[in-house]
N, C-alpha and C positions, 0 to 999 in steps of 0.2 A: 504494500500500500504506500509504502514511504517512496518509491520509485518512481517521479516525476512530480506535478503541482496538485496539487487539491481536485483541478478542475479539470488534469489527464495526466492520470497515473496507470502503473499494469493492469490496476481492476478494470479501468476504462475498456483497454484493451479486450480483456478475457470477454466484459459484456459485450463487445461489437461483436466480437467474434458467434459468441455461442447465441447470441440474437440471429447473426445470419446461418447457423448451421449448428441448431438446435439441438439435432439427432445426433451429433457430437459430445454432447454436454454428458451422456452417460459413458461415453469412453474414454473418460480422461479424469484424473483425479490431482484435486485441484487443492494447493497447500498452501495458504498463506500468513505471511508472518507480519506483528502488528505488534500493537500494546508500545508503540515507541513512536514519542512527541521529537518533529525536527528541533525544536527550541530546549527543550528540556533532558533529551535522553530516552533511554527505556525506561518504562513505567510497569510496575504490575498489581497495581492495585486491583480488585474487582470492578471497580468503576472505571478504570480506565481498559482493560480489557474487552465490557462489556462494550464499552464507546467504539473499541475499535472492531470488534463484530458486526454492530451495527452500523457504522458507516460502510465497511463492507459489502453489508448485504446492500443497502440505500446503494451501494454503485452499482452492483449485481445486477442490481431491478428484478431478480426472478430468475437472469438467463442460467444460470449455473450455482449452484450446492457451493460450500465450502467443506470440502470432504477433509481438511487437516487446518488447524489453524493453531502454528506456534507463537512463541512470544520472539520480538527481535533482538532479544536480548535477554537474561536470564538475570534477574534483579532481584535475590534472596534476602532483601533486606526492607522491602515493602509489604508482601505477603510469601508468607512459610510455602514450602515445594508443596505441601501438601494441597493447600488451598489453591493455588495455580491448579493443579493435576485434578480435582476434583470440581473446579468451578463450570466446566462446561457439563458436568455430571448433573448437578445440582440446578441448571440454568438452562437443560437442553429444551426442557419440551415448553419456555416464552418463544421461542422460535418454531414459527408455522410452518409446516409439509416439508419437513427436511431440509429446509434455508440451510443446517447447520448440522454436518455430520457429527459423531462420536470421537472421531478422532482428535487428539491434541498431540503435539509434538515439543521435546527438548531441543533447544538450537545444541549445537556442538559448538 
């Protein structure tokens, strides 16, 4: 998401894409990394997290799932590993018809 301006970034990208070639959208599985302000850094608060889900999807518009969404940065000193790894657990089903897969990922 951090990958170009607010107003066209990759998510831009992914929604052109899979608006034109929709039937696409289930063979690809689609990872993205967030939770990290240009001005501030990585964040991992739940509210910031959730913000960056839902900006996500709001670029999405529908055309494609986010089937993995890591953090872009791993920040053990705002919220415990636990809570990171259990908040999409916990937070899955405010997101409608599968917006937002299961999956969560550690950056390396």
């Amino acid at each position: 998401m951090f990958y170009g301006t607010p107003a066209a970034n990759s998510l831009h990208l992914v929604r052109n894409y899979f608006q034109k070639y929709p039937d696409d959208a289930d063979k690809v599985v689609l990872s993205i990394k967030g939770a990290f302000a240009a001005h501030t850094g990585p964040t991992g608060s739940a509210e910031d997290i959730r913000a960056s889900v839902e900006e996500a999807l709001r670029v999405l518009d529908g055309a494609k799932r986010i089937d993995v969404f890591e953090m872009a940065r791993w920040v053990s000193s705002s919220l415990d590993e636990y809570h990171k790894l259990t908040f999409f657990a916990k937070n899955r089903s405010q997101y409608s018809s599968g917006d937002l897969n299961q999956g969560i990922g550690r950056p390396c």
